[in-house]
mmCIF file of the C-alpha atoms, coordinates in Angstrom:
data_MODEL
# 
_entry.id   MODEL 
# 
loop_
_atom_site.group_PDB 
_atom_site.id 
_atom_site.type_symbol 
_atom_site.label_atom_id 
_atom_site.label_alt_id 
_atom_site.label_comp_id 
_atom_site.label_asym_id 
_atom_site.label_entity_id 
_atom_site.label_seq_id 
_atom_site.pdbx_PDB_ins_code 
_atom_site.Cartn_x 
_atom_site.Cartn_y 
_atom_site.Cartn_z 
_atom_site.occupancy 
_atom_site.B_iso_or_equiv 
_atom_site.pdbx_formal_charge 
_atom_site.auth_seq_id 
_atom_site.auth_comp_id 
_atom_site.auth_asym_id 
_atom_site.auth_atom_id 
_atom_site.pdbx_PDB_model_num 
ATOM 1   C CA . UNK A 1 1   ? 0.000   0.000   0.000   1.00 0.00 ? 1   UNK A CA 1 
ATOM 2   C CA . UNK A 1 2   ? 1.102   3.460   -0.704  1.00 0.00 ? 2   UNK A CA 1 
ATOM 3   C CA . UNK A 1 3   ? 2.152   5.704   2.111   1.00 0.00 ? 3   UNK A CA 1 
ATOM 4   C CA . UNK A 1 4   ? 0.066   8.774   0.486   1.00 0.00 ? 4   UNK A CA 1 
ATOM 5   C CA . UNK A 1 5   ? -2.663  6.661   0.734   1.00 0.00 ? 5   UNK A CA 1 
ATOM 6   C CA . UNK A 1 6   ? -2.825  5.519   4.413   1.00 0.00 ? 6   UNK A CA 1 
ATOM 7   C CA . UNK A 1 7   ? -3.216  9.080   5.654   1.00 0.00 ? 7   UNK A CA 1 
ATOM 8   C CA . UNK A 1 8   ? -6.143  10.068  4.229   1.00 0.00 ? 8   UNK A CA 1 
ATOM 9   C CA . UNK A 1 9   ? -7.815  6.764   4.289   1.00 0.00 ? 9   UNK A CA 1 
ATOM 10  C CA . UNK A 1 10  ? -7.279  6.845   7.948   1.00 0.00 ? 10  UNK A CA 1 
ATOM 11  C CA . UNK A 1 11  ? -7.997  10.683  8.483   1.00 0.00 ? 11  UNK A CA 1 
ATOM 12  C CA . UNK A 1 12  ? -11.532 10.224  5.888   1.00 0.00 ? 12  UNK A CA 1 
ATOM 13  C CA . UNK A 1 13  ? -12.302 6.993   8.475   1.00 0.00 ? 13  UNK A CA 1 
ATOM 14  C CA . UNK A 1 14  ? -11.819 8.850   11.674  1.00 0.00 ? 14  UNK A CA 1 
ATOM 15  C CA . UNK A 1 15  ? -14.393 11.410  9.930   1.00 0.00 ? 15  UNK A CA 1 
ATOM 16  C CA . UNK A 1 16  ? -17.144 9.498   9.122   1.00 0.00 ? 16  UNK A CA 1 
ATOM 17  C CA . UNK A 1 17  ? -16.466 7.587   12.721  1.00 0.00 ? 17  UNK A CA 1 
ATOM 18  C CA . UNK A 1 18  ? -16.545 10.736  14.495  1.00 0.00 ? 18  UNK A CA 1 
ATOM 19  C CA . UNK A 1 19  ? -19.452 12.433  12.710  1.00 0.00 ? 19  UNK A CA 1 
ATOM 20  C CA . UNK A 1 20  ? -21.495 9.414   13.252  1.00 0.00 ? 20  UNK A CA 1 
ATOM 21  C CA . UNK A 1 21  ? -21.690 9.269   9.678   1.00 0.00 ? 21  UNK A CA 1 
ATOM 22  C CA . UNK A 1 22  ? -20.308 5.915   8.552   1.00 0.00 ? 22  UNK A CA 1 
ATOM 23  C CA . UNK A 1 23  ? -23.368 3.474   8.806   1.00 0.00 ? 23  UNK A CA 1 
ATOM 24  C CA . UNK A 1 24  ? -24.365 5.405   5.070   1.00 0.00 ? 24  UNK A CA 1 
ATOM 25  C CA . UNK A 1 25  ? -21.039 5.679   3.581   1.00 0.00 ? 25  UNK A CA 1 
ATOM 26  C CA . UNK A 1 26  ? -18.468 3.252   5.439   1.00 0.00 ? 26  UNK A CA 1 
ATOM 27  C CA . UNK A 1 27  ? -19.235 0.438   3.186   1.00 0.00 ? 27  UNK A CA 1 
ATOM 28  C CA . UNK A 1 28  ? -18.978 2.480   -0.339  1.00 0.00 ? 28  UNK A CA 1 
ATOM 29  C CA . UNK A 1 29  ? -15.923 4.334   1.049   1.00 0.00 ? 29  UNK A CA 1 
ATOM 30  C CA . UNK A 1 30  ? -14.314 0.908   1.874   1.00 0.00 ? 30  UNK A CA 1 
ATOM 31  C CA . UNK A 1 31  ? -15.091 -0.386  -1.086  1.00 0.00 ? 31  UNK A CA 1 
ATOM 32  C CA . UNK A 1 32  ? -13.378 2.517   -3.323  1.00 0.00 ? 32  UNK A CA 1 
ATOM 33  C CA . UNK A 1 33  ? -10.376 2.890   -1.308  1.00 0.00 ? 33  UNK A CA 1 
ATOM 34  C CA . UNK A 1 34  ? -9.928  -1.083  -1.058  1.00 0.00 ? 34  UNK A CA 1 
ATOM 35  C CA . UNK A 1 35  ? -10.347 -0.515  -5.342  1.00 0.00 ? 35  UNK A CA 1 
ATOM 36  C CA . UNK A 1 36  ? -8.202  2.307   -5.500  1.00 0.00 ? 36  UNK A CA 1 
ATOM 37  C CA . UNK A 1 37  ? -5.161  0.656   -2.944  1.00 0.00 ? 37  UNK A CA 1 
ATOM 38  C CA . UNK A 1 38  ? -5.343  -2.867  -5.487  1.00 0.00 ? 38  UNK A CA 1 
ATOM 39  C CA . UNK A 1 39  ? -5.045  -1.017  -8.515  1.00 0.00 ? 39  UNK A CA 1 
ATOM 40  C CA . UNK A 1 40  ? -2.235  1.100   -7.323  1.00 0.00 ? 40  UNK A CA 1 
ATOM 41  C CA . UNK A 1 41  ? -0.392  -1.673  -5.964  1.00 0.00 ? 41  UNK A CA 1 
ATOM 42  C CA . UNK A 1 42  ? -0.875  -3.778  -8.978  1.00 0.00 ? 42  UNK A CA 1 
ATOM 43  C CA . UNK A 1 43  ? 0.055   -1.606  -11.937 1.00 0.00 ? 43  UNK A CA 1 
ATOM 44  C CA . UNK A 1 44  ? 3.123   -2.384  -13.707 1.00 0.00 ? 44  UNK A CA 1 
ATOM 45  C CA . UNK A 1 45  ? 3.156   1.334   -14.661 1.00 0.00 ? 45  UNK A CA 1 
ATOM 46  C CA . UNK A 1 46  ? 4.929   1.913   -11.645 1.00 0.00 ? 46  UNK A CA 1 
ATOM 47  C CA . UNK A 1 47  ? 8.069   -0.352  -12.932 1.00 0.00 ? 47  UNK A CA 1 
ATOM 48  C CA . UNK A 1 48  ? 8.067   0.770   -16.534 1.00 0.00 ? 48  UNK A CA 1 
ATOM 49  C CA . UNK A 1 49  ? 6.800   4.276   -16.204 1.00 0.00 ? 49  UNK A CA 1 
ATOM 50  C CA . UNK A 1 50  ? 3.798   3.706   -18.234 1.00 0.00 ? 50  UNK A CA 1 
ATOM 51  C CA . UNK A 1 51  ? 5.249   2.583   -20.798 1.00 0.00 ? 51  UNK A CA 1 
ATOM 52  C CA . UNK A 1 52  ? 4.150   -1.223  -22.005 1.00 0.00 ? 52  UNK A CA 1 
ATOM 53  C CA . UNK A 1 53  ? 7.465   -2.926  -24.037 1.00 0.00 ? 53  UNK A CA 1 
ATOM 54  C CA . UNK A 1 54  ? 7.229   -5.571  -27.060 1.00 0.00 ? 54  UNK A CA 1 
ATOM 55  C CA . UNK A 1 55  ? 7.499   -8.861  -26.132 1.00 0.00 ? 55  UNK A CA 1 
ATOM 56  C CA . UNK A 1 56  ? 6.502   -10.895 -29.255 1.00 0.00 ? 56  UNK A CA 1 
ATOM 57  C CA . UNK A 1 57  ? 4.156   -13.160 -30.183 1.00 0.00 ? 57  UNK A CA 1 
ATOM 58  C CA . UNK A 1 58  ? 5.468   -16.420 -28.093 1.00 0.00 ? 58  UNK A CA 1 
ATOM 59  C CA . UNK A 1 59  ? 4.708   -14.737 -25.021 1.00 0.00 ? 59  UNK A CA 1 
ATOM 60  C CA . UNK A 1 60  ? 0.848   -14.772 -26.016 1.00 0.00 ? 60  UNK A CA 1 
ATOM 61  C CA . UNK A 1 61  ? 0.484   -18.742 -27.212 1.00 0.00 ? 61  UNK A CA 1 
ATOM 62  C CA . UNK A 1 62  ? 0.403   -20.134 -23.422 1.00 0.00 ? 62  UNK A CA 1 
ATOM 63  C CA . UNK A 1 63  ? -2.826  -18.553 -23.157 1.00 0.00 ? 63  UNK A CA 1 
ATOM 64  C CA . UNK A 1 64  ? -4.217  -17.678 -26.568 1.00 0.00 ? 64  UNK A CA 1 
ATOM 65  C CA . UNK A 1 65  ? -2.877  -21.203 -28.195 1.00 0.00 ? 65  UNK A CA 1 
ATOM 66  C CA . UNK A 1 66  ? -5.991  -21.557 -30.129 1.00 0.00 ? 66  UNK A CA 1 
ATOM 67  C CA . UNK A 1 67  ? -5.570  -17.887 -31.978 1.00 0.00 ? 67  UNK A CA 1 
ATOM 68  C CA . UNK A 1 68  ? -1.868  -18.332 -31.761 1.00 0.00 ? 68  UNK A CA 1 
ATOM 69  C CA . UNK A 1 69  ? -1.775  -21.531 -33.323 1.00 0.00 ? 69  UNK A CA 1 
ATOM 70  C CA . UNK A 1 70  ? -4.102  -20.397 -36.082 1.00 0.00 ? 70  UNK A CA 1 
ATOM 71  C CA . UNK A 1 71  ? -2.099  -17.377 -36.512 1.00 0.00 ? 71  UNK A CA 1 
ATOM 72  C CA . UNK A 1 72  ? 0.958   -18.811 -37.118 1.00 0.00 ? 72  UNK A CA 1 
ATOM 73  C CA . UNK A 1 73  ? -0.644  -21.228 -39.421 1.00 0.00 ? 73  UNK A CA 1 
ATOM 74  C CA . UNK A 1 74  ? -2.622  -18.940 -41.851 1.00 0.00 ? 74  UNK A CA 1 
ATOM 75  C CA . UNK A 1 75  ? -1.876  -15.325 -40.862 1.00 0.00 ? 75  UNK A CA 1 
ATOM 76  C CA . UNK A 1 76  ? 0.779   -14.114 -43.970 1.00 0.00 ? 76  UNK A CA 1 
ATOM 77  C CA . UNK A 1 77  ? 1.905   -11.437 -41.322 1.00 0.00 ? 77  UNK A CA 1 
ATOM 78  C CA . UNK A 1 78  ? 2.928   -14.045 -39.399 1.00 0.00 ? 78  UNK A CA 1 
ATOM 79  C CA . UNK A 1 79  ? 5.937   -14.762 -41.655 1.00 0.00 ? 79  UNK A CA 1 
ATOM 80  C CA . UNK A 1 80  ? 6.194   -11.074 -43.023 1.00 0.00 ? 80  UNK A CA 1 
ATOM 81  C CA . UNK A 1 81  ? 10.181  -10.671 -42.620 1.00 0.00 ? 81  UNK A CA 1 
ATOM 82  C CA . UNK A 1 82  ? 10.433  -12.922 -45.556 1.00 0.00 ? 82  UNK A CA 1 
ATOM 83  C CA . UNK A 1 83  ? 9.097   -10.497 -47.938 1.00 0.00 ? 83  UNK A CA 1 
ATOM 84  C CA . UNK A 1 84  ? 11.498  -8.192  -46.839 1.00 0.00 ? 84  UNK A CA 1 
ATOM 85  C CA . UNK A 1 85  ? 14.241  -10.975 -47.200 1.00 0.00 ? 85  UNK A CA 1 
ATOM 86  C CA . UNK A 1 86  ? 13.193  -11.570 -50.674 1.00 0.00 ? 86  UNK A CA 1 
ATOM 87  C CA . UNK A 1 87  ? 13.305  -8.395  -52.265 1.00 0.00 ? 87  UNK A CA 1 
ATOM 88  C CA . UNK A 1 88  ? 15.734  -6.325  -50.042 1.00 0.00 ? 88  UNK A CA 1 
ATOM 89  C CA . UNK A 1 89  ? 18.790  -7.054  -52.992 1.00 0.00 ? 89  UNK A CA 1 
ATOM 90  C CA . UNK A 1 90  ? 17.521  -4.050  -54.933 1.00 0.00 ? 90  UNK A CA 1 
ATOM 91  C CA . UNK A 1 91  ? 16.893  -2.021  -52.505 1.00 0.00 ? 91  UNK A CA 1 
ATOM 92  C CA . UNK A 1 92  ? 18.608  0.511   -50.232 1.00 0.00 ? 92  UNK A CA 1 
ATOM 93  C CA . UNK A 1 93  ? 19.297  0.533   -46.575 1.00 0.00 ? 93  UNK A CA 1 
ATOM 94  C CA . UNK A 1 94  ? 16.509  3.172   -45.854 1.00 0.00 ? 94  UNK A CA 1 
ATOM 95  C CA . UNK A 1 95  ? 14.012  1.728   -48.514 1.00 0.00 ? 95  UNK A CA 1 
ATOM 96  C CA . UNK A 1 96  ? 14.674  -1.339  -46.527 1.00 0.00 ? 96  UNK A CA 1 
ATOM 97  C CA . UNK A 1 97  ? 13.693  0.005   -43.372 1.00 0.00 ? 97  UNK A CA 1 
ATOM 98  C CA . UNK A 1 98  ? 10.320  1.504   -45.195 1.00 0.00 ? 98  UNK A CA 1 
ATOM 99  C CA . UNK A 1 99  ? 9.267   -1.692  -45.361 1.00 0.00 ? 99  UNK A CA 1 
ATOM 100 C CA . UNK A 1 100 ? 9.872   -2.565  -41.343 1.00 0.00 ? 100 UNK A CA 1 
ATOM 101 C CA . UNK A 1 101 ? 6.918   -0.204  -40.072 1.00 0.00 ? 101 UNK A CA 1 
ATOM 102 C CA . UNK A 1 102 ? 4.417   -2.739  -41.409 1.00 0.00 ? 102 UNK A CA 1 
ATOM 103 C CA . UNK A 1 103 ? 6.488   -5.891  -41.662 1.00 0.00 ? 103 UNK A CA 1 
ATOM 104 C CA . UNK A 1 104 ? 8.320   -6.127  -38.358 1.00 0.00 ? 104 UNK A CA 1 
ATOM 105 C CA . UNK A 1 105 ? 6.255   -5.493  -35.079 1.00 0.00 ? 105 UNK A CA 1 
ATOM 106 C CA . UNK A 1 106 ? 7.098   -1.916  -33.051 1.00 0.00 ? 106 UNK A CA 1 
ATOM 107 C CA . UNK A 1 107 ? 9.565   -0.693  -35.226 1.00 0.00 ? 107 UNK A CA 1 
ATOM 108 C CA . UNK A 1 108 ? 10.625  3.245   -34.432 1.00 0.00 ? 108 UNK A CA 1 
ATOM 109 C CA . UNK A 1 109 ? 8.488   2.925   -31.143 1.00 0.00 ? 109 UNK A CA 1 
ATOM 110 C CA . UNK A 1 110 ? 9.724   1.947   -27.682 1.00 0.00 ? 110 UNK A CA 1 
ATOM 111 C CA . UNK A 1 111 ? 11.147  -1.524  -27.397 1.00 0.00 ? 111 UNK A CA 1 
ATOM 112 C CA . UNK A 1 112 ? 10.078  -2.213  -31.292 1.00 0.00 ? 112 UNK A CA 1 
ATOM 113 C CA . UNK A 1 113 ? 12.177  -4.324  -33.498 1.00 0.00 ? 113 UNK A CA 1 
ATOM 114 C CA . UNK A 1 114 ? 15.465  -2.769  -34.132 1.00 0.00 ? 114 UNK A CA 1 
ATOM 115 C CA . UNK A 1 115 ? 16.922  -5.883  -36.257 1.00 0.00 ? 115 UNK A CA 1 
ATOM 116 C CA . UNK A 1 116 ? 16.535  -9.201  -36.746 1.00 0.00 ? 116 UNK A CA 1 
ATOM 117 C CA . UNK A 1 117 ? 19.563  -10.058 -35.410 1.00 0.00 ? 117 UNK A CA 1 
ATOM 118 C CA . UNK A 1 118 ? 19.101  -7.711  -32.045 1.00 0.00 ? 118 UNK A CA 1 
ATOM 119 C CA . UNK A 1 119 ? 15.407  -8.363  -31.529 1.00 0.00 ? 119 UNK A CA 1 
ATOM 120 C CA . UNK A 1 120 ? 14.796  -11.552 -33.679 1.00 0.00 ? 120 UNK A CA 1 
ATOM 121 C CA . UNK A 1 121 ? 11.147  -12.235 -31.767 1.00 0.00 ? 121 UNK A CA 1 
ATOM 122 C CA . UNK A 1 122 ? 10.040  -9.115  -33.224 1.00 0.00 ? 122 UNK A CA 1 
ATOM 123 C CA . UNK A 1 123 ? 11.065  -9.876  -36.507 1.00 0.00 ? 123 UNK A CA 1 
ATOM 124 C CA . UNK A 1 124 ? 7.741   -10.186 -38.119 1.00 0.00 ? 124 UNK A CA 1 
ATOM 125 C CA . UNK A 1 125 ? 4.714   -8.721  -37.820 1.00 0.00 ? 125 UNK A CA 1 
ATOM 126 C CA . UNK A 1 126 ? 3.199   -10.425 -34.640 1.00 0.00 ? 126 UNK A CA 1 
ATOM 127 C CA . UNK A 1 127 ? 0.470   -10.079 -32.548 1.00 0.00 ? 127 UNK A CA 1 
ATOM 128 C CA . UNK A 1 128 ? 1.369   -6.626  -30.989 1.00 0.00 ? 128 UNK A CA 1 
ATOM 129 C CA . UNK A 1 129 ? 1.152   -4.941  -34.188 1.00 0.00 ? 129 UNK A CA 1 
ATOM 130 C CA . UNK A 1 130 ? -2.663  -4.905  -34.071 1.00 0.00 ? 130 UNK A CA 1 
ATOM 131 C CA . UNK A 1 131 ? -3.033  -5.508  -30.352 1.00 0.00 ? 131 UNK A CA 1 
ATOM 132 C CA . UNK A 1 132 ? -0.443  -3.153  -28.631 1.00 0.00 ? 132 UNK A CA 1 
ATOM 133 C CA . UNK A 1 133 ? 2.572   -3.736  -26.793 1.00 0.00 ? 133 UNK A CA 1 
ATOM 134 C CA . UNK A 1 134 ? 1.639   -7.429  -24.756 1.00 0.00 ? 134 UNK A CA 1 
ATOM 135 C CA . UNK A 1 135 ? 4.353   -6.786  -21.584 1.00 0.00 ? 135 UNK A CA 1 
ATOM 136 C CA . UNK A 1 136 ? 1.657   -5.750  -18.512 1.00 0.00 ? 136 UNK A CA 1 
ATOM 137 C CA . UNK A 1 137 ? -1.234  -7.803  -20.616 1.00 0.00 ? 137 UNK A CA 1 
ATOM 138 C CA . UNK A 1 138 ? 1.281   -10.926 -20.059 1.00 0.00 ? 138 UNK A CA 1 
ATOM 139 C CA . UNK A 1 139 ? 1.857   -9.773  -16.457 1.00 0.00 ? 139 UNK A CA 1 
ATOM 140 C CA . UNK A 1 140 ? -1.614  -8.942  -15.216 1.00 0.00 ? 140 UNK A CA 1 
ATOM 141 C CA . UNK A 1 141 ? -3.844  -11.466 -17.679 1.00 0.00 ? 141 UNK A CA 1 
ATOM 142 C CA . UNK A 1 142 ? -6.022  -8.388  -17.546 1.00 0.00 ? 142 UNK A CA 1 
ATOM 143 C CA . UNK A 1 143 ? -7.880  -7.767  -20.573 1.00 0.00 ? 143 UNK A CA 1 
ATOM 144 C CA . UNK A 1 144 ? -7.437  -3.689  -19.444 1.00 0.00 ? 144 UNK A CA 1 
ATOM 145 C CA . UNK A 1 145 ? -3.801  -4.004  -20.496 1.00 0.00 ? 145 UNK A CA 1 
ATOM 146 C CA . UNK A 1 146 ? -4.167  -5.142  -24.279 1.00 0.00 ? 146 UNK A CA 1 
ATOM 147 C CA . UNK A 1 147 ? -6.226  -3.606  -26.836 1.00 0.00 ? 147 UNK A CA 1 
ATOM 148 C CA . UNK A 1 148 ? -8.700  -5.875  -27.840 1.00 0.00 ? 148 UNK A CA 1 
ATOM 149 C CA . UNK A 1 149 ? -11.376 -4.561  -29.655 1.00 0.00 ? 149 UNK A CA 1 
ATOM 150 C CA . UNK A 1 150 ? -10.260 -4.036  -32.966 1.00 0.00 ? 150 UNK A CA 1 
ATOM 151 C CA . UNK A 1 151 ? -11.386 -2.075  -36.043 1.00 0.00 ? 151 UNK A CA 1 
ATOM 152 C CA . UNK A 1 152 ? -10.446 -1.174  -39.431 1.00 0.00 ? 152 UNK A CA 1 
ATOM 153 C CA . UNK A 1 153 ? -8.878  1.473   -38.280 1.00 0.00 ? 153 UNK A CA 1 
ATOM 154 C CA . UNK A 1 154 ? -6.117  -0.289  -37.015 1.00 0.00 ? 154 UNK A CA 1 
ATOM 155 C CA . UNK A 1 155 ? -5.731  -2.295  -40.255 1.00 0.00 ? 155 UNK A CA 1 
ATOM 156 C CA . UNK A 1 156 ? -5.445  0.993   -41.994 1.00 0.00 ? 156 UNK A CA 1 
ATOM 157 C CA . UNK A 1 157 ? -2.218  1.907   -40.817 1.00 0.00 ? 157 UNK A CA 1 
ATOM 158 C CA . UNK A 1 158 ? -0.323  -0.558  -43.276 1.00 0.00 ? 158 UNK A CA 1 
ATOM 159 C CA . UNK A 1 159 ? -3.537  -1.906  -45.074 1.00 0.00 ? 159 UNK A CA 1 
ATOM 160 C CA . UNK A 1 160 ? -3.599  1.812   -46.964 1.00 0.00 ? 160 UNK A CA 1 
ATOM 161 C CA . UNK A 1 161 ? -5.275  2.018   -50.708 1.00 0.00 ? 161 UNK A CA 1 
ATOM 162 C CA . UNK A 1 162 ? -1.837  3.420   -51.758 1.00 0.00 ? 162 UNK A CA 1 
ATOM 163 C CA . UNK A 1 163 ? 0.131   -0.087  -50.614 1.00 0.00 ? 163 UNK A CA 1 
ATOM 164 C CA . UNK A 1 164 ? -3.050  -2.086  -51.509 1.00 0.00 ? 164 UNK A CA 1 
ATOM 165 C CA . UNK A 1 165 ? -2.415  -0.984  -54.913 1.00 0.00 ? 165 UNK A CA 1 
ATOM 166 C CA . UNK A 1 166 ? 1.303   -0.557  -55.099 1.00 0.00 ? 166 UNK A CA 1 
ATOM 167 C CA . UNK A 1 167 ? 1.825   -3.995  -54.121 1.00 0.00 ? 167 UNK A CA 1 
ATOM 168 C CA . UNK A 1 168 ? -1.191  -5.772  -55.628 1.00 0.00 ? 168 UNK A CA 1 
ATOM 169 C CA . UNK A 1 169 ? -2.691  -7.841  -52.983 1.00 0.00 ? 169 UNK A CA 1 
ATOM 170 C CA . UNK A 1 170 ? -5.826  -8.392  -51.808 1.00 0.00 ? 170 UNK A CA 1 
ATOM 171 C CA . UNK A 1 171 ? -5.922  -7.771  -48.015 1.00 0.00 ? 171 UNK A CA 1 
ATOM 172 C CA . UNK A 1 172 ? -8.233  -9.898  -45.740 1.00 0.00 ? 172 UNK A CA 1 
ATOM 173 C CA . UNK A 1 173 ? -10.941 -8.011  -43.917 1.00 0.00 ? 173 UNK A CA 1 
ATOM 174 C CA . UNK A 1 174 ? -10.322 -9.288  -40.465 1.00 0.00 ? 174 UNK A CA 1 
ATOM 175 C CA . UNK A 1 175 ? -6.911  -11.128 -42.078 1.00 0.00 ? 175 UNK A CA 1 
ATOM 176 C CA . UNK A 1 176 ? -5.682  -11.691 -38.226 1.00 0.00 ? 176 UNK A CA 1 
ATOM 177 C CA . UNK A 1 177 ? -6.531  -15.472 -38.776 1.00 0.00 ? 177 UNK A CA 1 
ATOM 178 C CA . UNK A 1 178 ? -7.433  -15.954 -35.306 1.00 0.00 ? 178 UNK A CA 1 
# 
């Protein structure tokens, strides 16, 4: 429990005690501050400043094996880095890293892929890239601490009607595979 949050619990207690006023409010006041004191005790903001990091898409398959599973199976993105291997002869150092915002997961954000060879489990475009940075969803199991509800908004970042057409595919509404 936090220190700045002992004193006024125990001053607001005293209060109602002393006002007589506690058989209304004692048990919604407990309630709140017993909601408040778990959540600040619990947050992993307070050991990343906020901040969630990468942590690819292994560390979701222990609990999502079903979606994992299928992603790996029939999700292209799940295998994106070979694209990049596959054409990158022709192409320049920076028009190589073009191609990492939508084929690697994180890249040019906190903890993002840098390489394959310094952050390999990054390397393609995993679970995180639609769902958010995974590290306090994989520490808390909360649902709160991943993004979850999805929409085609978030596809639209790479899934643009410039690249749809530049690169002539057909992108998958929903092409998650899970």
């Amino acid at each position: 429990m936090a220190p700045f949050i002992k004193f006024p619990v125990k001053n607001l207690l005293f209060t109602l005690f002393r006002n007589k006023k506690f058989l209304t409010g004692f048990t919604t006041i407990t309630i709140l501050m017993a909601s408040i004191i778990i959540n600040l005790t619990s947050s992993p903001a307070k050991t990343t400043n906020g901040i969630p990091k990468y942590v690819g898409s292994d560390a979701c398959k222990d609990c999502h094996e079903k979606e994992y599973n299928s992603f790996i199976t029939y999700a292209k993105k799940s295998k994106s880095f070979e694209s990049i291997d596959r054409v990158k002869k022709g192409l320049t150092e920076e028009e190589i890293k073009g191609c990492y915002f939508c084929h690697t997961t994180g890249y040019g954000k906190p903890s993002g892929f840098i390489s394959a060879e310094k952050t390999p489990h990054l390397k393609n475009a995993g679970c995180e890239v639609c769902h958010g940075p995974g590290e306090f969803h994989v520490k808390t199991k909360s649902p709160r601490d991943i993004k979850s509800h999805l929409t085609m908004k978030d596809c639209e970042v790479c899934h643009t009607s410039e690249r749809v057409t530049a690169f002539r595919y057909k992108p998958m509404i929903h092409g998650g595979a899970h």
